[in-house]
RODO-2510 file (C-alpha; in nm, 4 decimals, decimal comma):
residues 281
     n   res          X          Y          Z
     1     x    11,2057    -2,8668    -8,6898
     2     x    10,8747    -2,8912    -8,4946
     3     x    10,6315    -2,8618    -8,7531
     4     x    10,3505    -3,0486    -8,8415
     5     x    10,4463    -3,3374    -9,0370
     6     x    10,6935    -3,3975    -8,7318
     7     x    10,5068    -3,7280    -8,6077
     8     x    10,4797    -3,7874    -8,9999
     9     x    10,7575    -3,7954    -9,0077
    10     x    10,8513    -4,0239    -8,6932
    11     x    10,5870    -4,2813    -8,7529
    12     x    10,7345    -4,3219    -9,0914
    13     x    11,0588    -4,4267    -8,9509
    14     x    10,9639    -4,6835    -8,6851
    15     x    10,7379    -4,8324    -8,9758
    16     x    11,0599    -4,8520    -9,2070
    17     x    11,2167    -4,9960    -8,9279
    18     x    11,4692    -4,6755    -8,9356
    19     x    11,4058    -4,4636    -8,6121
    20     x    11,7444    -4,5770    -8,4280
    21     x    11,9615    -4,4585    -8,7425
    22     x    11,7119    -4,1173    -8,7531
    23     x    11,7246    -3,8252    -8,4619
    24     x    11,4805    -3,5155    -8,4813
    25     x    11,6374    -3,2337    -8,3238
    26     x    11,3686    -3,0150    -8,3438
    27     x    11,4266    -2,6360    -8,3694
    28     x    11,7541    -2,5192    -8,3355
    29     x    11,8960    -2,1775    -8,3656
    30     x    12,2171    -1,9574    -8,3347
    31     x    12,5353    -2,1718    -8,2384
    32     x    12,3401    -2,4921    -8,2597
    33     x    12,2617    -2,4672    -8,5597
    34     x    12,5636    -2,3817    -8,7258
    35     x    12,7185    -2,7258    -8,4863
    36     x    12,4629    -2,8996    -8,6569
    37     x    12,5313    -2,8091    -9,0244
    38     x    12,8867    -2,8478    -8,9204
    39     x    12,8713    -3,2266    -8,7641
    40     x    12,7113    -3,3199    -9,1130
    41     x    12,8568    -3,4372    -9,4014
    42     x    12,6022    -3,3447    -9,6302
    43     x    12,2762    -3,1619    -9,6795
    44     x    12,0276    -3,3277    -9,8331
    45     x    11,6811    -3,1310    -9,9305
    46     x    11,4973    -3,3322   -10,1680
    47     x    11,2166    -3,0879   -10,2123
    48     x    10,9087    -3,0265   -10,4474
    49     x    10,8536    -2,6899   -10,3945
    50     x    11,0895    -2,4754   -10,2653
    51     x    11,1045    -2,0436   -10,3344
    52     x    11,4397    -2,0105   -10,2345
    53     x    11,6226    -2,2890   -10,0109
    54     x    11,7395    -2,1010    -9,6732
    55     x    11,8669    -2,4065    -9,5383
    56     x    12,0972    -2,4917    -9,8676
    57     x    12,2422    -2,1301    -9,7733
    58     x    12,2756    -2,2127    -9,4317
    59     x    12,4946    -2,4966    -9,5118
    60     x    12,6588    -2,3463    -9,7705
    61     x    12,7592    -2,0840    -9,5262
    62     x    12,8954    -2,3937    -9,2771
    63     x    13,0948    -2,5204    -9,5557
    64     x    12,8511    -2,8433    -9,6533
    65     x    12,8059    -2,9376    -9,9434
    66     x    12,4532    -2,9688   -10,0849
    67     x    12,2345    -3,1947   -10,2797
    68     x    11,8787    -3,0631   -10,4012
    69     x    11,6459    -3,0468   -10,6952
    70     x    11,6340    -2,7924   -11,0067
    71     x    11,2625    -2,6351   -10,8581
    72     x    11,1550    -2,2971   -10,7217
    73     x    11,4544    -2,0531   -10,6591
    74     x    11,7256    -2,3347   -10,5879
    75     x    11,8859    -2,3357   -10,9381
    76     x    11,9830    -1,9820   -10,8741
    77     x    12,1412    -2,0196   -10,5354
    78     x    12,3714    -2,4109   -10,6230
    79     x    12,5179    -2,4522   -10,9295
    80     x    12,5444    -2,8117   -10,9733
    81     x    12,8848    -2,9937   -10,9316
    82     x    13,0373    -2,6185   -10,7803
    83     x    12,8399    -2,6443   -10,4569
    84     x    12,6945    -2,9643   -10,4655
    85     x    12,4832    -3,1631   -10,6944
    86     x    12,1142    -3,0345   -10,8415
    87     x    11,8914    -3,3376   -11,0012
    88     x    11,5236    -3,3146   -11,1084
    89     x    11,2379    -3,3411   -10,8755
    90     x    11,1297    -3,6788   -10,8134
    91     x    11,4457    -3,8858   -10,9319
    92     x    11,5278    -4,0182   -10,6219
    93     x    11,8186    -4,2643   -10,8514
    94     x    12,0123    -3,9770   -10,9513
    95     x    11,9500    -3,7925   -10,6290
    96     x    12,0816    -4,1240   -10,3846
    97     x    12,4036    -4,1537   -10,6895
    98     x    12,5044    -3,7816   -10,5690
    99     x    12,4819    -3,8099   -10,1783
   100     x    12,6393    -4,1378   -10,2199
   101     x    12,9211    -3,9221   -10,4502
   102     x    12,9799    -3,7074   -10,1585
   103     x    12,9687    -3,9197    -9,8771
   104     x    13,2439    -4,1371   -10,0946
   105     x    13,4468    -3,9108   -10,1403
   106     x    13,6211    -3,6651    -9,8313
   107     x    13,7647    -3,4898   -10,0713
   108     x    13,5330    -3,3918   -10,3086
   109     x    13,3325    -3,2914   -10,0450
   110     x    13,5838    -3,0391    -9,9371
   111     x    13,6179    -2,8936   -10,2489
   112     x    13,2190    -2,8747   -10,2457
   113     x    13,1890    -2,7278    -9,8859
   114     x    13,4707    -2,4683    -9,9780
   115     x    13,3044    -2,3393   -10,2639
   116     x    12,9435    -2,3340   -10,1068
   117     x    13,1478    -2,1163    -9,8559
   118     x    13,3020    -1,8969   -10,0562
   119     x    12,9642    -1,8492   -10,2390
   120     x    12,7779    -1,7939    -9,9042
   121     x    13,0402    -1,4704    -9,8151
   122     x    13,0819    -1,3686   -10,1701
   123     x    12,7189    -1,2458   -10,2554
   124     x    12,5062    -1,3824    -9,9133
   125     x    12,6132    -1,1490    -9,6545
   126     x    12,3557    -0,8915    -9,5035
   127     x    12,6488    -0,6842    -9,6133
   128     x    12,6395    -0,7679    -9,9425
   129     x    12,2345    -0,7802    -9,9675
   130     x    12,1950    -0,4398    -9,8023
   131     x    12,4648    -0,2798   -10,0701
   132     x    12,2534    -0,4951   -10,3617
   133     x    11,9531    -0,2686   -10,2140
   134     x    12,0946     0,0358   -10,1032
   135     x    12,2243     0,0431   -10,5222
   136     x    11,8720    -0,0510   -10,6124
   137     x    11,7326     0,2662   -10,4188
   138     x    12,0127     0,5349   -10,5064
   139     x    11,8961     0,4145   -10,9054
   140     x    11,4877     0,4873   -10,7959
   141     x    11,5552     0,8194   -10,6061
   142     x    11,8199     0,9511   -10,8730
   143     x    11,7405     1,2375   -10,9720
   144     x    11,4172     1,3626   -10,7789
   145     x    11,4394     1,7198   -10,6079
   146     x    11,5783     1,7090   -10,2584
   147     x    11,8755     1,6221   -10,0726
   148     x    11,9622     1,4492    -9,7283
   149     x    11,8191     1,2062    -9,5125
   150     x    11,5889     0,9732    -9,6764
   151     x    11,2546     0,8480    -9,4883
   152     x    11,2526     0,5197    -9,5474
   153     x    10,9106     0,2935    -9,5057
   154     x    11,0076    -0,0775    -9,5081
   155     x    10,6249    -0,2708    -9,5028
   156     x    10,6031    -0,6204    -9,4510
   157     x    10,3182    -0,8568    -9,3719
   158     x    10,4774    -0,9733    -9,0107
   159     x    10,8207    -0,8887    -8,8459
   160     x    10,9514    -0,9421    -8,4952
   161     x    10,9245    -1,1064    -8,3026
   162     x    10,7239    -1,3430    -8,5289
   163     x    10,9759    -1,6266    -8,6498
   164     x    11,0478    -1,6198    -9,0178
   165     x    11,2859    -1,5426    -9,3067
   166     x    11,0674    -1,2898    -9,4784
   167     x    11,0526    -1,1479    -9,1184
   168     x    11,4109    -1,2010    -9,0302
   169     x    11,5251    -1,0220    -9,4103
   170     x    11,2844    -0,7323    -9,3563
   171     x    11,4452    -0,6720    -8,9805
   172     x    11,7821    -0,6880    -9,1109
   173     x    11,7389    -0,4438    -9,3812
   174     x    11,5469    -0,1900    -9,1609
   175     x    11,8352    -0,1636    -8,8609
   176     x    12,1352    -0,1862    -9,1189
   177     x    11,9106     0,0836    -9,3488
   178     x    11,8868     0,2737    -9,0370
   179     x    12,2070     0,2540    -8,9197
   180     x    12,3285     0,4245    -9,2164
   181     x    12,4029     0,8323    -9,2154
   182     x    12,1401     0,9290    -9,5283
   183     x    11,8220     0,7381    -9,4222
   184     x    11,5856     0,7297    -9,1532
   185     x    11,3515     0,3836    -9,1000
   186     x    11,0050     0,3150    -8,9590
   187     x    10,8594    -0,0521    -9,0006
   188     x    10,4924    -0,1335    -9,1041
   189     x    10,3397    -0,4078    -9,0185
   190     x    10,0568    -0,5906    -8,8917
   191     x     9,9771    -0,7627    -8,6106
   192     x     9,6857    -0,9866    -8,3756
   193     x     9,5230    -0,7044    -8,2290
   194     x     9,2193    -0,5167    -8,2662
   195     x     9,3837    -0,1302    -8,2455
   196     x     9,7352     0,0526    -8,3988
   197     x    10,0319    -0,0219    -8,1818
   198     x    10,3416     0,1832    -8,1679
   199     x    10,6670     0,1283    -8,0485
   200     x    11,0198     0,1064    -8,1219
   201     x    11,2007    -0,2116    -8,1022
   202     x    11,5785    -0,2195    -8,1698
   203     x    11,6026     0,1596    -8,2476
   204     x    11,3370     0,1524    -8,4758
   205     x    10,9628     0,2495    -8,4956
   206     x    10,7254     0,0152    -8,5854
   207     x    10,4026     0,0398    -8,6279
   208     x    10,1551    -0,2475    -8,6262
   209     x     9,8152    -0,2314    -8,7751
   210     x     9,5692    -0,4597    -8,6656
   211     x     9,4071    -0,7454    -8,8725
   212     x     9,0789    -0,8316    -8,9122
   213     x     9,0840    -1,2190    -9,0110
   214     x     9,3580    -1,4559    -9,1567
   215     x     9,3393    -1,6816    -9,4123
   216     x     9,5722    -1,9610    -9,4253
   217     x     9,9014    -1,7743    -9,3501
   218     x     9,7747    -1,4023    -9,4937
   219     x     9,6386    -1,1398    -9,2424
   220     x     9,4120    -0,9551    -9,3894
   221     x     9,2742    -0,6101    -9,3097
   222     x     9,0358    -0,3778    -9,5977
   223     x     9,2042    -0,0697    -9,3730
   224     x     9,5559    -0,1310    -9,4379
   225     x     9,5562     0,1301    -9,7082
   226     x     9,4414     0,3814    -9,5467
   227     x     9,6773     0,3159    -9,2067
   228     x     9,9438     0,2935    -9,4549
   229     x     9,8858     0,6484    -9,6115
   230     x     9,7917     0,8191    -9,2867
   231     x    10,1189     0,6870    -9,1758
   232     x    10,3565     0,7825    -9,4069
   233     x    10,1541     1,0867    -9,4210
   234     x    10,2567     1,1425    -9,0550
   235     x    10,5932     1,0375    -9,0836
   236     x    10,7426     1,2217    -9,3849
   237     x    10,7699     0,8746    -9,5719
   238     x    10,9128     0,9241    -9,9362
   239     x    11,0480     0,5823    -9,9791
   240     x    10,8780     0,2524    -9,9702
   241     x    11,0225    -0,1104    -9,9602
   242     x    10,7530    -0,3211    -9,9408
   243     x    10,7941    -0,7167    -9,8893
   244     x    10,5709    -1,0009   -10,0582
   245     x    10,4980    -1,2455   -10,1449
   246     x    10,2447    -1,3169    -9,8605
   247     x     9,9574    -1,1201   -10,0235
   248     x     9,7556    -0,7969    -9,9235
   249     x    10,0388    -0,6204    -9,7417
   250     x    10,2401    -0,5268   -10,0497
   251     x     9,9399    -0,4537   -10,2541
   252     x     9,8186    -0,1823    -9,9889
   253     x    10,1665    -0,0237    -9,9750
   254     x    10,1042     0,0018   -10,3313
   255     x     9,7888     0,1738   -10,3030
   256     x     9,8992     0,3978    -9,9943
   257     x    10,2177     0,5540   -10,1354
   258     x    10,0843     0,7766   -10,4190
   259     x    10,3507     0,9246   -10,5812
   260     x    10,6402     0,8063   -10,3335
   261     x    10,8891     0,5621   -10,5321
   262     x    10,7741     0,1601   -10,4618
   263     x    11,0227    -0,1305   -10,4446
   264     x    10,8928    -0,4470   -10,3836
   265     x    11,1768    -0,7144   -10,2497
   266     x    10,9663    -1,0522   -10,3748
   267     x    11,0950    -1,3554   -10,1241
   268     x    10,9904    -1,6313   -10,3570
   269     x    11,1320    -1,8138   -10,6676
   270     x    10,7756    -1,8766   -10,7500
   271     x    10,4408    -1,9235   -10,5919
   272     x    10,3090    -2,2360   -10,7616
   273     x    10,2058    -2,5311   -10,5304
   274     x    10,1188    -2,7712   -10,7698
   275     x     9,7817    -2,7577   -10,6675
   276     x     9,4645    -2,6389   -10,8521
   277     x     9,2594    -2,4032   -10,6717
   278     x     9,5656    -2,2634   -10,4431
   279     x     9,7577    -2,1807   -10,7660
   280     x     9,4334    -2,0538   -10,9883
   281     x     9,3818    -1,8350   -10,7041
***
């Protein structure tokens, strides 16, 4: 990507003496990406700390087989020796043995990439993910009073056009939610700005509630409950998927929506950093 460790990253190499073997692509997207994933042999994501693993998905999807570690949310997205190969978080032996494995041997990984595939489609689509939580919300609404169109309040602490998967996941749900003949969507989200914005984007209304500081990654505005409330006040709301876990957002949702049913999609196999004071808090 582009991110910060990037020249990290590149000074490392020319001081291993690597840099003509290594090529930074930096961000790529839609049809390039898949070529990418699709030129490689093998995806190798050697990570510490990781809440779900998009990128072993992504490949998965391309038909590569993966090699990763047993932290965060990856266990439950590769099962090791179906997809690829999972080893534990710092055993960079066992972790060079099972690239080396693949790269070995064409055949085995074939039989990886097909299954990673076939994993990918089975429970990975936004078809299958909307179903998972279109189920999820027939179960909370069961049996309340009322019939028909359901107004449907999907909060999230960003959404497009910011980059992002939370971002990307919440868009998806809202138009395919929308798109369907018994609910109705608005987005709520925040934004840079110093006053409400509204506007539809993609079909959709979306409001954006301004922020008063941010901290680290999290936007944070005292206000958002009330906006929240006046707003599904306004809008008939009696629904609310609220996404997390970048903090304050969610939390405000939960105080804003009184006695409207809550469900909180949580985008992270766990938040701990292995740091003191970032996980205490």
């Amino acid at each position: 990507g582009s991110g910060d460790d990037l020249g990290r990253f590149q000074k490392l190499c020319r001081t291993l003496g690597i840099d003509r073997h290594v090529r930074f692509c930096g961000r790529l997207a839609g049809s390039d990406l898949v070529e990418a994933y699709q030129a490689a042999t093998v995806l190798a994501l050697p990570t510490s700390n990781e809440s779900f693993g998009m990128v072993l998905l992504e490949a998965m999807a391309c038909a590569v087989p993966v090699v990763s570690t047993t932290v965060g949310g990856v266990p439950s997205l590769v099962e090791d020796g179906r997809q690829g190969y999972l080893v534990a978080s710092g055993d960079l032996s066992a972790f060079t043995d099972r690239v080396g494995r693949i790269l070995d041997d064409p055949g085995l990984a074939r039989r990886l990439g097909e299954a990673g595939r076939d994993e990918a489609k089975r429970l990975h689509t936004w078809g299958s993910q909307t179903s998972r939580t279109n189920t999820i919300l027939d179960n909370v609404v069961a049996g309340r009073p009322g019939e028909g169109t359901h107004r449907l309040a999907i909060v999230t602490p960003k959404y497009k056009p910011t980059i992002g998967g939370l971002e990307h996941y919440a868009h998806q749900m809202a138009t395919r939610f929308n798109a369907l003949d018994d609910y109705e969507v608005v987005v709520m989200t925040s934004h840079e700005g110093h006053r409400t914005v509204v506007e539809v984007l993609d079909g959709l209304t979306v409001f954006r509630f301004p922020r008063w500081l941010k901290l680290s990654e999290t936007p944070i505005n005292p206000l958002w409950p009330l906006n929240l409330r006046r707003a599904m006040s306004d809008n008939r709301i009696d629904l609310v998927n609220a996404h997390s876990p970048v903090p304050l957002m969610a939390e405000a949702a939960a105080l804003a929506c009184g006695r409207r049913p809550l469900v909180v999609t949580y985008h992270s196999g766990s938040m701990v950093k292995g740091k003191r004071w970032p996980d205490l808090l």
